[in-house]
C-alpha positions in Angstrom: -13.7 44.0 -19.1 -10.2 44.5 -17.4 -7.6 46.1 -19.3 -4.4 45.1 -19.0 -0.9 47.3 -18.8 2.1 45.2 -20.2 3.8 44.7 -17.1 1.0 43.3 -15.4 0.3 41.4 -18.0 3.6 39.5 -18.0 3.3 39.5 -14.5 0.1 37.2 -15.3 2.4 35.5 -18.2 5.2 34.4 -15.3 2.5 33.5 -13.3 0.5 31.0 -15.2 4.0 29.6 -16.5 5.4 28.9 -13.0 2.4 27.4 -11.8 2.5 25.1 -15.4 6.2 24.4 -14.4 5.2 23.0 -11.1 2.6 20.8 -12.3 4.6 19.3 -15.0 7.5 18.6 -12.5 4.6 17.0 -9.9 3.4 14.7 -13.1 7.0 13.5 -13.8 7.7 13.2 -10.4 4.2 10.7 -9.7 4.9 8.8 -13.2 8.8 8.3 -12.0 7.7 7.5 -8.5 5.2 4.6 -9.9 7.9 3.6 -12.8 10.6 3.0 -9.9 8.4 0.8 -7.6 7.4 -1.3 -10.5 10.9 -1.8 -11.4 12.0 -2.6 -7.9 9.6 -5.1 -7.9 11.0 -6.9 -11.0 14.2 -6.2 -10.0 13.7 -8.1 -6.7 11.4 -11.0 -8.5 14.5 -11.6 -11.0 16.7 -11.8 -8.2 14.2 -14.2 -6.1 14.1 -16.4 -9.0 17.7 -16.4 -9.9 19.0 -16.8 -6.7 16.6 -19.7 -6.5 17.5 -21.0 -10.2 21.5 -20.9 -9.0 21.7 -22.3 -5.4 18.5 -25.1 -5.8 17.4 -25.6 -9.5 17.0 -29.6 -8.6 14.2 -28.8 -5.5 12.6 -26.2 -7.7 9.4 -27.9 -9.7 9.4 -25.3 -12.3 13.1 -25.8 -13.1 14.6 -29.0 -13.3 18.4 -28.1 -14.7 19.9 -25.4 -15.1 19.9 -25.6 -19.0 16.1 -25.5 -19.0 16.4 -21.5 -19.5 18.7 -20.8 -22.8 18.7 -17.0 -22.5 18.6 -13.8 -20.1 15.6 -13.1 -22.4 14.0 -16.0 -21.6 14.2 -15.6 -18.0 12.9 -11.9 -18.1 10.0 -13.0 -19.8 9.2 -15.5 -17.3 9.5 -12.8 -14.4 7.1 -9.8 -16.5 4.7 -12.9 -17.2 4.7 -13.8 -13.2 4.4 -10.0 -12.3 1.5 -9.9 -15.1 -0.4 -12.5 -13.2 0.1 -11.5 -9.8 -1.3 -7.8 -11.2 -3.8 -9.2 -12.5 -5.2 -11.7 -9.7 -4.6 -8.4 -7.4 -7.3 -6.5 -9.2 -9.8 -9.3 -9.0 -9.8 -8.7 -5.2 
């Protein structure tokens, strides 16, 4: 068994904590990558559908007035429940 002198033991110490460092910041830097694209995504789907629900509610069959809707909360739960099908008819394929 290897003995170890205190400087090269810290030396192993600043090792093992730099290379911890970096995977931590290449975790938080997959999960932010993967949190933004979902977000675009419902970002652009809200604006799809509002742009769609402001200049043609009357041509649109799953809107017939504008007062159809009576909150922003409303709404966003109709765009997470489109992005929850289209997720899940994506991993029956």
């Amino acid at each position: 068994m290897r003995r170890y002198h205190s400087k090269e033991l810290q030396k192993d110490i600043d090792g093992a904590r730099i290379k911890a460092r970096e995977t931590v910041e290449e975790l938080n830097s997959a999960h932010r990558e993967e949190a933004m694209e979902k977000w675009v995504t419902v970002g652009s789907l809200a604006l799809l559908s509002s742009s769609r629900w402001h200049f043609g509610p009357a041509r649109s069959p799953s809107i017939s007035s504008r007062h159809e809707i009576a909150s922003p909360v409303a709404k966003t739960k109709q765009v997470f429940a489109c992005v929850a099908v289209r997720e899940a008819r994506s991993r029956l394929r």
